[in-house]
N, C-alpha and C positions, 0 to 999 in steps of 0.2 A: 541463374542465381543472381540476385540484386548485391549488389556494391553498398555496404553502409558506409558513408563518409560522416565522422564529429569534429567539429571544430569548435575548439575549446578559444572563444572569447578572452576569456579572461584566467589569468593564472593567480595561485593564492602563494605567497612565502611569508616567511616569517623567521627575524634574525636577531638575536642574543648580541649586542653590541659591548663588546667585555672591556675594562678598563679605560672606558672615558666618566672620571668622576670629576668634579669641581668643587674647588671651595673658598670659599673667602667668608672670615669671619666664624661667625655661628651658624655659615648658611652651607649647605654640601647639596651637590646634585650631583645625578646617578643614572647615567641611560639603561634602562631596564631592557629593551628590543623594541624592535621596528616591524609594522607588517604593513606587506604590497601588497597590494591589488592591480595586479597589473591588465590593460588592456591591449589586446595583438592586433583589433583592425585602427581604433583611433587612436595608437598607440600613445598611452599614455598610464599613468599608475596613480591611483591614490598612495600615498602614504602617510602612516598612523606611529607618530612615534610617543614610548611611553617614557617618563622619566618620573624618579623618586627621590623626593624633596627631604630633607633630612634639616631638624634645627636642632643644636648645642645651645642649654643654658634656657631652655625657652620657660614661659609660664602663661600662668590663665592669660585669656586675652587676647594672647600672645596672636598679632596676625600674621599672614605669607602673601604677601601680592604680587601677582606678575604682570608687567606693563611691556608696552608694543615699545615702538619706535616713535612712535603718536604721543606715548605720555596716556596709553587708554591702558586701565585695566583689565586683562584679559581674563583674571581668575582670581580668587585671593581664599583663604580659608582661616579661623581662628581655635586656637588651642581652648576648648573649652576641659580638656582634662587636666590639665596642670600638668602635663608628664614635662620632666626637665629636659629629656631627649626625647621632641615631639618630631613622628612623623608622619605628614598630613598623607593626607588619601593621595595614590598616582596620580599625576598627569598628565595627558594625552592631546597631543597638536597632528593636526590633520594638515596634508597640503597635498596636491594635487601638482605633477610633472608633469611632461610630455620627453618623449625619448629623447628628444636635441638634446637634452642638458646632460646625455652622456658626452658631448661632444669635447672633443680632447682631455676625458677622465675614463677612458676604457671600459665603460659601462656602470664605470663607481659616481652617482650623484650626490655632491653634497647634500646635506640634508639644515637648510634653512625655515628652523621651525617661526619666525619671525618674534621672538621674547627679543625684548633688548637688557631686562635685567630684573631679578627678584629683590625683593625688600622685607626681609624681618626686622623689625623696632630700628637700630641703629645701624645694621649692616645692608651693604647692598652688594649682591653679586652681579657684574655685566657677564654678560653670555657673549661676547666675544667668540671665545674659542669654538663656540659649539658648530662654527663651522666647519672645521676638520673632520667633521661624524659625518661622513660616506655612506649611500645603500647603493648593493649592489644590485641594477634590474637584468634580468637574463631576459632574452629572446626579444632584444629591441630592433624598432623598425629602422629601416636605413634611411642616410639622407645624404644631400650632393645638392652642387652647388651649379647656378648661371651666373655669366658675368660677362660684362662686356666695357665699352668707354660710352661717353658721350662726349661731343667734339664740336666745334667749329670747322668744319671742313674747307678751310682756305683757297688749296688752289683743287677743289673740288675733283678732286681722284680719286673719293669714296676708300682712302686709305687713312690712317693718320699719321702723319709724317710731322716731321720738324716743324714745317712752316703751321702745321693747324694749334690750335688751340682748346685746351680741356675748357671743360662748362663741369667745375664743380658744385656739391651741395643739390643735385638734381637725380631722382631716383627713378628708375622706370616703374611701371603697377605691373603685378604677377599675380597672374588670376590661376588658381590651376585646378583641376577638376580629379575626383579621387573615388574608386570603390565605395571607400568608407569615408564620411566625412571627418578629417583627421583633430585632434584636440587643437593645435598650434599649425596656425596658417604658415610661421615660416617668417627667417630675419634677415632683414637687408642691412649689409653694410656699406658704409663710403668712403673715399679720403679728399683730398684736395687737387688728387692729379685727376681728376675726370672718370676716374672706375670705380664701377659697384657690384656686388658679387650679393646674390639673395639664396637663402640657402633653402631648401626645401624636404618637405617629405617626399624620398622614393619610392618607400611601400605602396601600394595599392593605386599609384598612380597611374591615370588614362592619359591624359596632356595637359599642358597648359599652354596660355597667351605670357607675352611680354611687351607691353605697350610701352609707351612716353605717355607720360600725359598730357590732355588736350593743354592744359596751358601752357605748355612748350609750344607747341603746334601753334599755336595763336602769336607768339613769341618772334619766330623764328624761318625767314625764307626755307619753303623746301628746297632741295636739291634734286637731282636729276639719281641720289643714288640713296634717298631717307628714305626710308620704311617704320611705317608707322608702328606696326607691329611684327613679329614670328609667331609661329604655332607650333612647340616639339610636345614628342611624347616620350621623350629618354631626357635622364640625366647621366653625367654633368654636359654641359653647353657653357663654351667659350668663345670671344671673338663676335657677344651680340649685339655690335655696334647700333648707335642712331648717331650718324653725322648730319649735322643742321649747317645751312648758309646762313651769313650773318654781312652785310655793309661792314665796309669800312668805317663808315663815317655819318650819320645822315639827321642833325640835330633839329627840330622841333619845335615849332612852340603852338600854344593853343592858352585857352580861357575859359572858363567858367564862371558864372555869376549869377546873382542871386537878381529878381527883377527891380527896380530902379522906381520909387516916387519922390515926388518933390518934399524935399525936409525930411525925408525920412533916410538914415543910416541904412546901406546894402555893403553886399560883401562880395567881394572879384577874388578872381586866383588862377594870377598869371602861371604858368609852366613852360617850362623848357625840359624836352628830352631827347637822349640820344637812341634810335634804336638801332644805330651798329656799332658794331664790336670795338673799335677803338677810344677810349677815353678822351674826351674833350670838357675842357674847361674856360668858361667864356664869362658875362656878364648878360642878362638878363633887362630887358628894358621897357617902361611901360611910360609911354604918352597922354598925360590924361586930357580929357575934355576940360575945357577951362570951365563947365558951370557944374564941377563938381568940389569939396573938401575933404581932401584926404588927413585921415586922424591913425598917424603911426600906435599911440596910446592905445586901442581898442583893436590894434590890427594883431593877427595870430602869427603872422611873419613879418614886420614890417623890412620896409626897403633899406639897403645897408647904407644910401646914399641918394639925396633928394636935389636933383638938379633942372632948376625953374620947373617947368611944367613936366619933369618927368623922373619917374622913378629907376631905381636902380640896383638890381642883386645878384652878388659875386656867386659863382657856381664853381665844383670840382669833379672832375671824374666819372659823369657820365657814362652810361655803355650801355648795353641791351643782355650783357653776361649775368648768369645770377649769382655771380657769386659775393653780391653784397646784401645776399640776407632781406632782398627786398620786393621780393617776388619776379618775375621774368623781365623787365628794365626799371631804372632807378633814375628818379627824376627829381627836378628842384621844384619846390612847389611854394611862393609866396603866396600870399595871406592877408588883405587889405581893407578897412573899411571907408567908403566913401560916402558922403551925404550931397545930394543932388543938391545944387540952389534954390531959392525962389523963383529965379529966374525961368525955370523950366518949367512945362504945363503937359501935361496930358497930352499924349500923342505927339511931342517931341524926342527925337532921339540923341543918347548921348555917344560921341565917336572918340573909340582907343585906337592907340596903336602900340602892338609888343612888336617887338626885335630884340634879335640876337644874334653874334658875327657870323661873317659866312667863314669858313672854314677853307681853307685850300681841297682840301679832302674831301669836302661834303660832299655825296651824292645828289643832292637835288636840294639846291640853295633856296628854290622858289617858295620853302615852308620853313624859311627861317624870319618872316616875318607876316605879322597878319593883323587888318584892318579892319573890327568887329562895330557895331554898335549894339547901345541897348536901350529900347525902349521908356521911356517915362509912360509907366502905366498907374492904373487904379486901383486894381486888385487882380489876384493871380492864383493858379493853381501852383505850390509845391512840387507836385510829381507829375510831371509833363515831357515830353517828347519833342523833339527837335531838330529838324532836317537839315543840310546845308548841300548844297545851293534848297534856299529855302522856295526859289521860284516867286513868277510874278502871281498876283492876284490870289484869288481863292481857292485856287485849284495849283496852285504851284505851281505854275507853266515853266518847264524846266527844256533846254534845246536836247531833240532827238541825239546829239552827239555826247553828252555828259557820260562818262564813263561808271564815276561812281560814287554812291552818297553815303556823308555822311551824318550819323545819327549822335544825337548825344541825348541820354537818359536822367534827368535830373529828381531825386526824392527827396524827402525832407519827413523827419519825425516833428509832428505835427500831437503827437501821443503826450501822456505826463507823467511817463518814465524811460529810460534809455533803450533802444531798441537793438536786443543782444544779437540776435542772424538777421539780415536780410538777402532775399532772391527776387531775382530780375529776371523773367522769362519773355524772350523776345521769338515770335514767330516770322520767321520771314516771308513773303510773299513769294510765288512760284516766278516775279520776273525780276528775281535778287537773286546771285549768286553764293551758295552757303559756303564755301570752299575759296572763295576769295575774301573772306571775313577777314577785317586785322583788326586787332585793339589798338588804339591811339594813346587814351590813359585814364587814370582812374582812378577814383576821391582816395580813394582807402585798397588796402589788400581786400584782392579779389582772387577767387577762382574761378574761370570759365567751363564751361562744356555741354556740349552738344546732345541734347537728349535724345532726338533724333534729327534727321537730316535737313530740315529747317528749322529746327529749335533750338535755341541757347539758352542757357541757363549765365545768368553772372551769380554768382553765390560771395558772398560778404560776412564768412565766418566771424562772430564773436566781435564783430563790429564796433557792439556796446557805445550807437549812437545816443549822442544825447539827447533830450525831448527839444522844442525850441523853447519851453520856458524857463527851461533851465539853463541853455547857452543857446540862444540862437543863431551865433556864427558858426560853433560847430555843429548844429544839428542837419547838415546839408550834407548829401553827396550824388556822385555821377558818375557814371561812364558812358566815353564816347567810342567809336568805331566806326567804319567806314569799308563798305560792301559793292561788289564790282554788279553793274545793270547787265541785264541782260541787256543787245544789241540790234537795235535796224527794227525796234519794237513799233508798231502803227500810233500816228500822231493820234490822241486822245486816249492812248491807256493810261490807267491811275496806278498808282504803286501808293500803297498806303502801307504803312506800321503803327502798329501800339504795341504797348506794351504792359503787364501784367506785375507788380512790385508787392510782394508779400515782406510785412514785420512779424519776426517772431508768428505766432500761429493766429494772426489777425488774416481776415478773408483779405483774400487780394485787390489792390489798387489799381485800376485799371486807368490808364492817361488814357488822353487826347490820343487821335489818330493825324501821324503827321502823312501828308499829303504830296502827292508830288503827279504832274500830268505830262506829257509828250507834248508841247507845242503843234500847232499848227501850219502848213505852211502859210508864208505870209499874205495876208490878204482871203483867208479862209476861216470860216467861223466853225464853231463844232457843231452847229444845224448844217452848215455846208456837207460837212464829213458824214456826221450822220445821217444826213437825208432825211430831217424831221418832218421835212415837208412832202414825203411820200406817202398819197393816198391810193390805198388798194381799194376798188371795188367792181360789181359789186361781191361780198363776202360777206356768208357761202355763196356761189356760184353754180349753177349748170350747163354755163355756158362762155362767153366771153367774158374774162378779166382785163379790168384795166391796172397799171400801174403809170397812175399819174405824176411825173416828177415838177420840183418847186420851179427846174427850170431847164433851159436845154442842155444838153451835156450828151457825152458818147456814155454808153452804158452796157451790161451782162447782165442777163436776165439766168438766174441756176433756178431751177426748180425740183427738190428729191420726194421721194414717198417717205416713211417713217422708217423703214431698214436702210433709209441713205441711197438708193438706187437715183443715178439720175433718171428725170423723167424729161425734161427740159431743159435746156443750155443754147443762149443764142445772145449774140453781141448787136446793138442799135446803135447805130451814129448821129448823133446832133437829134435827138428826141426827147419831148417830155413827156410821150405820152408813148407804154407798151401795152400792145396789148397780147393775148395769148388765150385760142380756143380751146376748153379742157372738154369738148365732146367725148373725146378717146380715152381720156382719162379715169382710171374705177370712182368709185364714188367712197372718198375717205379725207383723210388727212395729211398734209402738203408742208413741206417747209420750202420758203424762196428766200434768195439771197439776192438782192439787187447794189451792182458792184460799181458805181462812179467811176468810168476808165479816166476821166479828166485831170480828179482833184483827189479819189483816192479813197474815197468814203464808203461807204458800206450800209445795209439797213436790212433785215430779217425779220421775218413774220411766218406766221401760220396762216394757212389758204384751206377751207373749207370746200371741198365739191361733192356736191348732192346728187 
């Protein structure tokens, strides 16, 4: 015999709300009943409540209006009967709950129909009180609560004790997966001591995540005990900490600027930041090039204090905590514009210098000053890319030891209206480390994250840049960041970046590709390395091959078939010329690898034998 199972969806009630009337004036209102519609898997309920409008003294005309909270009309009706006690048609406000909002009323929901108040001719009733009118839902779904701190983990024991420090204002993302997809995702609360508690639907739940989000993660030294995320399938969960390492001390400075021509007004912006955890407050210093004219009057921050050739701006309180409201570190950001001289030409450059005190405490003093120049050029692109160490010549020759580069991303609305989102998608190259990414700083609130494992995203919500013709000092911004090399990489690999700058739903901007090459050892050219001057013939072959080299040298001769099988492998000392009988050989296609044992180079081809 078969098993009929029904599941009833959805339940119907319906309730007679008795003595809540209202009156003020000639206006009376009168809740007539409420009907649910209640839903068991998304748990949630329509409800439809009806009330009955009553006017004293009324006449022809005579209108009823009901206004929001907005000051909109929601509904209005006029007495065209003349009746002196007119009472207009019912009416009926719809709202849509979700079960939470039983929460701490026993399953009794207020019932906030949103009127903020009626008007006939000279009276007006506010609906105040009608928040007291309760329905009662039966057979609601359950809900419970995660919670855990977020911390500074000081002396790094993955506990939190006295000595660490809350990171308030920062929420973790909860993603949770459900039977049914539920009406209300679920409310996260905070306070100021470091804990947050999200409360969720229990019904029908399979599991969820509880991440940090990535721009904590960008933020903030791992530890040896942060976990980025948990996966539970029960509630409630307590105790789901993220401790993050954070510096003492370790203040900053860096630059930004706009490109530099002779007589023409440009724009700098010096900064100072701290990204560790304790407060520092210093002064701020910038050395100008003497063939430039600084005009405070036109500057967005001008300096607090102008001493001969150099500037100067007071700072307070500093840290990498967020709890000043300013996204993941907070930094001082002056504002300056300079007009190059006559003196300067095309292809001269102009040389700053920012500083700011060392700190007894600073972690690493060596980036509390820095020694920039900038170009006098002719014309320029806006949204371009920019490497540091920028490396010699056109290839960027950078020394096989440089640990890590960095990038700075600069765009500019160039458009002729204010550009409301902007995104910054930066792909990394497979010999950049994505995991050693830090953010340094940046124009404007930004949010970071990783779309996938070499992709970032900077995103510039609500930005609401302005065009340049409308303010071209502020139509500028940037971020910069700086990314660990990969290591012991072979002299003449390139590491290139660009990047991808989307305005509002304009096609993406593509920059320049900055560049960057492994050096050579000294005294070796990249024909050396490469072996340009390796002539194979003849090819095809059915018989003896030669590989002629430019010059003598010790050499490996690999030779594979097309599944990679060695076929040939043998080392020559002090020769320029190899050769190799392929009689034995089937008759197909060859890949050789000819290996420079001297200077380290390398060259590859395809071998044809007939």
């Amino acid at each position: 015999m078969k098993a009929i199972i029904i599941f009833a969806a959805a339940l119907f009630f319906y309730f007679h709300v008795n003595g809540q009337s209202y009156q003020q004036g000639d206006i009376g209102v009168t809740y007539q009943g409420i009907f649910i519609n209640h839903n068991n898997q998304q748990c949630y309920s329509d409800v439809l409540a009806e009330m009955n409008i009553y006017i004293s003294n009324s006449f022809v005309n005579d209108t009823v209006k009901m206004i929001d909270w907005q000051g909109n009309v929601i509904t209005q009706s006029v007495n065209i009967s003349g009746d002196v006690y007119w009472n207009p048609v019912n009416f009926q406000y719809p709202r849509s709950i979700y079960d939470g909002d039983v929460y701490g009323n026993s399953g009794n929901i207020p019932f906030d129909h949103g009127i903020h108040k009626i008007i006939s001719d000279d009276d007006t009733l506010y609906l105040y009180s009608f928040m007291d009118v309760f329905v009662y839902v039966p057979n609601t779904c359950d809900y419970n609560t995660v919670s855990g701190r977020i911390y500074v983990d000081n002396d790094n024991d993955c506990t939190f004790s006295s000595g660490d420090e809350s990171i308030i204002w920062i929420y973790p993302s909860v993603t949770p997966n459900y039977t049914y997809a539920p009406f209300h995702s679920g409310t996260t609360w905070g306070n100021n001591n470091g804990l947050y508690q999200v409360r969720l639907q229990e019904s029908w739940l399979i599991d969820y995540t509880v991440n940090i989000p990535s721009i904590y993660q960008f933020a903030f030294m791992p530890s040896p005990c942060f976990q980025s995320g948990y996966t539970f399938t029960s509630l409630p969960q307590a105790n789901v900490d993220f401790p993050f390492l954070c510096s003492d001390l370790d203040t900053r400075v860096s630059m930004s600027t706009t490109s530099a021509r002779p007589a023409i007004p440009f724009y700098m912006h010096p900064r100072v930041y701290n990204i560790g955890c304790t407060p520092v407050s210093g002064t701020l210093k910038l050395k100008l090039d003497p063939n430039v004219v600084y005009d405070p009057t036109n500057s967005s921050n001008p300096a607090d204090l102008v001493s001969g050739d150099t500037l100067i701006w007071n700072y307070v309180n500093l840290n990498n905590l967020a709890n000043n409201n300013q996204g993941y570190f907070n930094l001082f950001l002056g504002g300056i514009e300079l007009t190059p001289t006559l003196a300067v030409n095309i292809g001269d450059v102009l040389t700053f210098e920012l500083m700011t005190e060392i700190h007894p405490d600073d972690v690493d003093p060596s980036n509390n000053s820095y020694t920039f120049s900038v170009p006098i050029v002719n014309s320029y692109d806006p949204n371009i890319k920019e490497v540091s160490p920028k490396g010699e010549g056109a290839e960027g020759f950078i020394s096989p030891t440089t640990e890590k580069l960095t990038y700075t991303i600069h765009f500019q609305n160039t458009g002729t209206a204010e550009a409301i989102n902007i995104s910054v998608i930066d792909t990394l190259e497979e010999n950049l480390l994505p995991r050693t990414l830090r953010i340094l700083e940046t124009s404007h609130q930004m949010i970071p994250e990783w779309l996938n494992e070499h992709t970032i995203r900077f995103r510039f919500p609500n930005i609401n840049l302005p065009d340049s013709t409308s303010n071209e000092p502020q139509s500028h911004g940037f971020v910069r960041f700086e990314v660990a090399m990969e290591q012991d990489l072979d002299p003449g690999t390139e590491i290139k970046n660009k990047v991808e700058i989307y305005f509002d739903t304009n096609e993406p901007i593509v920059t320049n590709v900055a560049l960057n090459t492994i050096e050579f050892p000294s005294g070796l050219s990249v024909e050396d390395l490469q072996l340009s001057g390796l002539k194979v013939y003849p090819n095809p072959t059915d018989g003896v091959v030669n590989f002629e080299l430019k010059k003598s040298m010790d050499a490996e001769l690999l030779i594979t078939d097309i599944t990679g099988k060695v076929i040939y492998q043998q080392r020559h000392a002090a020769t320029s010329v190899v050769q190799v009988n392929t009689e034995k050989m089937v008759q197909g296609i060859y890949v050789y690898e000819l290996r420079d044992l001297t200077n380290g180079g390398t060259s590859t081809g395809k071998l044809m034998i007939r």
